[in-house]
C-alpha positions, 0 to 999 in steps of 0.5 A: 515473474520477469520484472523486465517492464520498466516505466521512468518517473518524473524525477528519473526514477526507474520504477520495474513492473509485471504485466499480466492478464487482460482487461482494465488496468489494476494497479497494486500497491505493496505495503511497507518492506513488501517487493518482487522477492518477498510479498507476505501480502502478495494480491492474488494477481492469477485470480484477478488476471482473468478479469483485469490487467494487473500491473504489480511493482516494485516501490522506488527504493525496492529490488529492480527499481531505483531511487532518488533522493530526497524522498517525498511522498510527491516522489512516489505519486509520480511514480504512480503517475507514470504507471498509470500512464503507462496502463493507458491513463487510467487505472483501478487501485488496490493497495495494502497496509501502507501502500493504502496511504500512499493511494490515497495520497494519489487519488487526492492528488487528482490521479485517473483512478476510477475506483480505489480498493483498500486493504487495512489502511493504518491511519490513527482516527485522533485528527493530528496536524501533519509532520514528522513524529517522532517515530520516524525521526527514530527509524531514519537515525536506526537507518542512518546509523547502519544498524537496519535490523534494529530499524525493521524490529522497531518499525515492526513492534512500532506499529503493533505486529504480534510478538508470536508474528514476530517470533515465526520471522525467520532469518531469510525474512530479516535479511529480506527486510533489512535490505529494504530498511530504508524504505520503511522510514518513507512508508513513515513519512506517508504515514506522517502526511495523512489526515483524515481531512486528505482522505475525505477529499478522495471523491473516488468509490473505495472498498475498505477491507479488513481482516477478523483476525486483525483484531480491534486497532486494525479493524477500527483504523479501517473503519476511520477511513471508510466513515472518513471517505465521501463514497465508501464501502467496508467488508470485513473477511475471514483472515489471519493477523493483517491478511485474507487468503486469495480465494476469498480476496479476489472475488470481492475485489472483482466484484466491487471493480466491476460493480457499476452501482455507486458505494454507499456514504462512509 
């Protein structure tokens, strides 16, 4: 697709984006290594363009958008901001791995996101105080060290992808990986930065999604986040280790969209 859609952020960041469909604005948030050119996550953005305008971007650091350094999470909300600006000023949310963390840091932020859709969000169910661990402290030296393959196989055994996912990842995958190496160190940080104390001050309708081929760790994170959060529904689909087939996403993702009943309490 032309990623010839641009919007700047607040710091000067160019942040490139596809634009297609009719309808309310539905954004959606990449997991972590995820861009234009390499989307194991990919949203079913054909389907859901027959009933929204689906905004996908790439996250700053990625394939046609730019950076700014330092990051902070507050860096990648304005980047949100401003797309959700550029949709008309308010926008349905659907994220994915990482990309969850990130937007719920934003509709905690008091971003204009009616309604928030979750796919596996990765947050430990122990309440911990925020701040940099010591797995990102290790991925940032990986990355500042120029030895990013090392840094993408250690984010990828760090948060427990099966060594038989591990082992299909083909040299076209590495190399798609390793050019975005440095953006797995600010999923880190994101990650760092929530608490289940955030995620309950998020006031928005949210689906939470899971996988029933995830196995427990992430179904249960999924379930911290869906008891965690005020207005919450949970759906567990029939999937692969971390994804659902379009077919079967789309149509609940439309369907709770849409919906104009209030979720149930997580």
């Amino acid at each position: 697709m032309d990623m010839a859609n641009k919007v700047t952020s607040s710091d000067g960041t160019v942040i490139a984006f596809e634009r297609s469909g009719g309808g309310p604005a539905l954004i959606a948030v990449d997991a972590a290594g995820s861009y234009r050119d390499f989307r194991p996550l990919r949203p079913p953005v054909e389907l859901l363009a027959a009933h929204f305008t689906v905004y996908l971007y790439d996250r700053r650091g990625r394939s046609a958008s730019t950076d700014t350094l330092p990051y902070a999470v507050e860096r990648e909300v304005d980047d949100l901001t401003a797309l959700i600006a550029e949709a008309g000023g308010s926008a349905y949310v659907y994220a994915m791995s990482s990309g969850s963390l990130l937007a719920l840091h934003a509709a905690a932020s008091g971003l204009a996101i009616p309604k928030l859709a979750l796919f596996e969000p990765p947050i430990e169910p122990n309440e911990t105080s925020t701040g940099e661990t010591a797995f990102t402290t290790e991925l940032a030296a990986l990355v500042a060290a120029g030895r990013r393959r090392d840094a993408v196989e250690f984010f990828h055994r760090g948060i427990g992808v099966p060594d038989e996912v591990m082992e299909q990842m083909t040299p076209p995958v590495w190399a798609a990986l390793e050019a975005v190496a440095h953006t797995l160190v600010y999923d880190c940080v994101i990650s760092d930065a929530m608490s289940l104390r955030r995620v309950r001050s998020v006031t928005a309708p949210t689906l939470v999604i899971d996988s029933q081929g995830s196995g427990g760790e992430l179904a249960g994170m999924a379930a911290t986040v869906a008891e965690a959060l005020p207005r919450s529904i949970s759906r567990s689909l029939t999937g692969a280790w971390h994804g659902v087939p379009g077919d079967d996403l789309a149509p609940v993702l439309t369907e709770f969209l849409q919906d104009r009943e209030r979720p149930s309490a997580g």
